[in-house]
C-alpha positions in Angstrom: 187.5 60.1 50.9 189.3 59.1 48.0 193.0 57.4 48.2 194.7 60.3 46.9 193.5 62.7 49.5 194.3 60.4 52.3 197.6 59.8 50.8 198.1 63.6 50.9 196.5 63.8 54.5 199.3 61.0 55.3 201.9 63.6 53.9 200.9 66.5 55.7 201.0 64.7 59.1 204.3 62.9 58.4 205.3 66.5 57.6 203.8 68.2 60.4 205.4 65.3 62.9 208.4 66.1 61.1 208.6 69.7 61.8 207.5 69.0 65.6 210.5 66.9 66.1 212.6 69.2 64.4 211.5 72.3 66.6 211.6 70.1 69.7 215.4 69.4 69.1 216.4 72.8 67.9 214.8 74.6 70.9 216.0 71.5 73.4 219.4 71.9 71.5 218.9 75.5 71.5 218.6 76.1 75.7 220.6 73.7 76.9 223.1 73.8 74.7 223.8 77.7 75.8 223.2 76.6 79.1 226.7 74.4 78.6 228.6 76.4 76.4 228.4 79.7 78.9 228.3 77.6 81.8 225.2 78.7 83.4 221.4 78.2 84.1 221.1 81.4 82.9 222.5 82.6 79.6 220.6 85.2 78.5 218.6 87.5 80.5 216.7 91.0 79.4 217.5 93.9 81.4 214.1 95.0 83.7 215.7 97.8 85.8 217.4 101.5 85.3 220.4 100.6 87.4 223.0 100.1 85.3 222.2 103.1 82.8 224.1 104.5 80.2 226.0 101.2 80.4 223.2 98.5 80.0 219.4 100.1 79.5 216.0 99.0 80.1 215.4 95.9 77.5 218.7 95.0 76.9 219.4 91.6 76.3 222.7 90.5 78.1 224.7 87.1 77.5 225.6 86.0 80.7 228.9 83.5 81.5 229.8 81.2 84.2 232.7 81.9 85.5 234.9 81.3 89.0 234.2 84.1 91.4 237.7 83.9 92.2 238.8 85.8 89.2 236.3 88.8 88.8 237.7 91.9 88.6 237.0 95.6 89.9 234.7 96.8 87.1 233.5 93.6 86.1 229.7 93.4 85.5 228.3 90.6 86.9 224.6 88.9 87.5 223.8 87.2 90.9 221.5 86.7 93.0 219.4 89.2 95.2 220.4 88.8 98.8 216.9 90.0 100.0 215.4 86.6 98.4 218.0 84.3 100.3 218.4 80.7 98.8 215.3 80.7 96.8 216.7 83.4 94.3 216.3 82.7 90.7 217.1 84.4 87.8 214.3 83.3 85.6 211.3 84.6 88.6 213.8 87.7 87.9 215.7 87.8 91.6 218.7 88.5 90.0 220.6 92.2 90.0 223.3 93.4 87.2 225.3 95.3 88.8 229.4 96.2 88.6 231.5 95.2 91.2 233.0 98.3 93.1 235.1 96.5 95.3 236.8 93.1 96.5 235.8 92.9 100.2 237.3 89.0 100.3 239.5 86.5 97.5 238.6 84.0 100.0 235.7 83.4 100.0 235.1 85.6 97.1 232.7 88.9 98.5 232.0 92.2 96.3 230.5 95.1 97.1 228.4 96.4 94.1 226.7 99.1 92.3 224.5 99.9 89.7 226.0 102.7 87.6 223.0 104.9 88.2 223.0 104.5 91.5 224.2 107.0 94.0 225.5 104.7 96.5 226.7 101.4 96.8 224.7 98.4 97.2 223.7 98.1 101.0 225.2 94.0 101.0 228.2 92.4 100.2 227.7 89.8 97.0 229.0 86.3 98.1 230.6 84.2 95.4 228.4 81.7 95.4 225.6 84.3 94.7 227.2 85.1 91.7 225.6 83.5 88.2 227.8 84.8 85.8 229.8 87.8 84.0 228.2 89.9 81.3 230.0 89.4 77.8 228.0 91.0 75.5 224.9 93.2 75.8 222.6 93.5 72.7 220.5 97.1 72.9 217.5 96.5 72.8 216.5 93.3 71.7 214.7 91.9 74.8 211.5 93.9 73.5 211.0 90.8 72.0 210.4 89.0 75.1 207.8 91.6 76.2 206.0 90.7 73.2 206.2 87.1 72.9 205.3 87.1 76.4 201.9 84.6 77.2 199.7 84.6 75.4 201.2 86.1 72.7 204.0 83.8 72.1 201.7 81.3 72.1 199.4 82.6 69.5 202.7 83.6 67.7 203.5 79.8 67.5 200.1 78.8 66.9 199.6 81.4 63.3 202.9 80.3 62.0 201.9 76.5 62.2 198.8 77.2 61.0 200.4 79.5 58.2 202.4 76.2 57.8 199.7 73.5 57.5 197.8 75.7 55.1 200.9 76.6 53.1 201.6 72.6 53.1 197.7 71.5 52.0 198.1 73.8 48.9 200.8 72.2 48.1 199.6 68.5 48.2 196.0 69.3 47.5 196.1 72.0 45.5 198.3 71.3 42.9 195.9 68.5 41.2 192.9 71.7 41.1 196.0 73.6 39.5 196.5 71.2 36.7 192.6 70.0 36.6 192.2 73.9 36.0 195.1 74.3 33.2 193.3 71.6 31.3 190.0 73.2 31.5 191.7 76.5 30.3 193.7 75.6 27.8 191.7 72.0 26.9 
């Protein structure tokens, strides 16, 4: 191999460790830095259920934000965590409910009774405080079809044809820009 080409294979490494480090800190940046600015675990979550139609539809995408318990409102929407799956609810193995709160039952503790807005009846538990993840402060129609897209494997094949795209796009431009002149010469020589 001659010293130019491994000069230009040192290039497109240092340039493809470059744009590893830089994803890694954007997406680490990315997560948990909405994580702290909304004050939950949870800061966006796409809407899986009919419950809460016309208000929030199926594939919304919802911005969630922590908040004290102590100072929701009747006709707040909130997020929190499904009852039925006790202490080992999590919003990201989707055991949360969006729902509005109906009713105060307690300030202290904080308790609500809720309801989806397509629902007919209320839900049949009361929502502890502590159950509760967050507020909904925005809801973006439907952009979570994304997510059913990028899903595995396809987000991962995504990734994989843009770095590819990438690599490729970056040896043409080190390697192929001394056939680009070698070829001009030729041609006009």
């Amino acid at each position: 191999m001659s010293g130019e080409n491994q000069d230009g294979l040192k290039t497109l490494a240092k340039e493809i460790l470059v744009l590893a480090i830089i994803v890694g800190i954007v997406y680490l940046g990315f997560t948990y830095g909405l994580k702290i600015v909304f004050r939950t675990d949870t800061p966006i979550m796409v809407v899986v259920s009919g419950s809460m139609v016309p208000t929030i539809n199926v594939d919304d995408l919802i911005i969630v934000q922590g908040v004290d318990p102590s100072t929701l409102q009747v006709g707040d929407i909130i997020v929190f965590k499904n009852p039925k799956f006790s202490n080992t609810a999590s919003c990201e193995t989707g055991q949360c409910i969006v729902h509005r709160i109906i009713s105060i039952v307690s300030r202290d503790p904080p308790m609500f009774r809720t309801k989806g807005d397509a629902n007919l009846a209320p839900d049949p538990f009361v929502v502890s405080g502590s159950d509760v993840v967050g507020k909904v402060i925005l809801i973006i129609p439907k952009l979570g079809i994304l997510t059913r897209i990028l899903k595995p494997p396809y987000n991962y094949l995504t990734i994989l044809l843009i770095l590819i795209g990438f690599i490729l796009y970056e040896a043409k431009t080190i390697f192929g820009e001394e056939e680009e002149d070698e070829f001009d010469e030729d041609y006009w020589g």
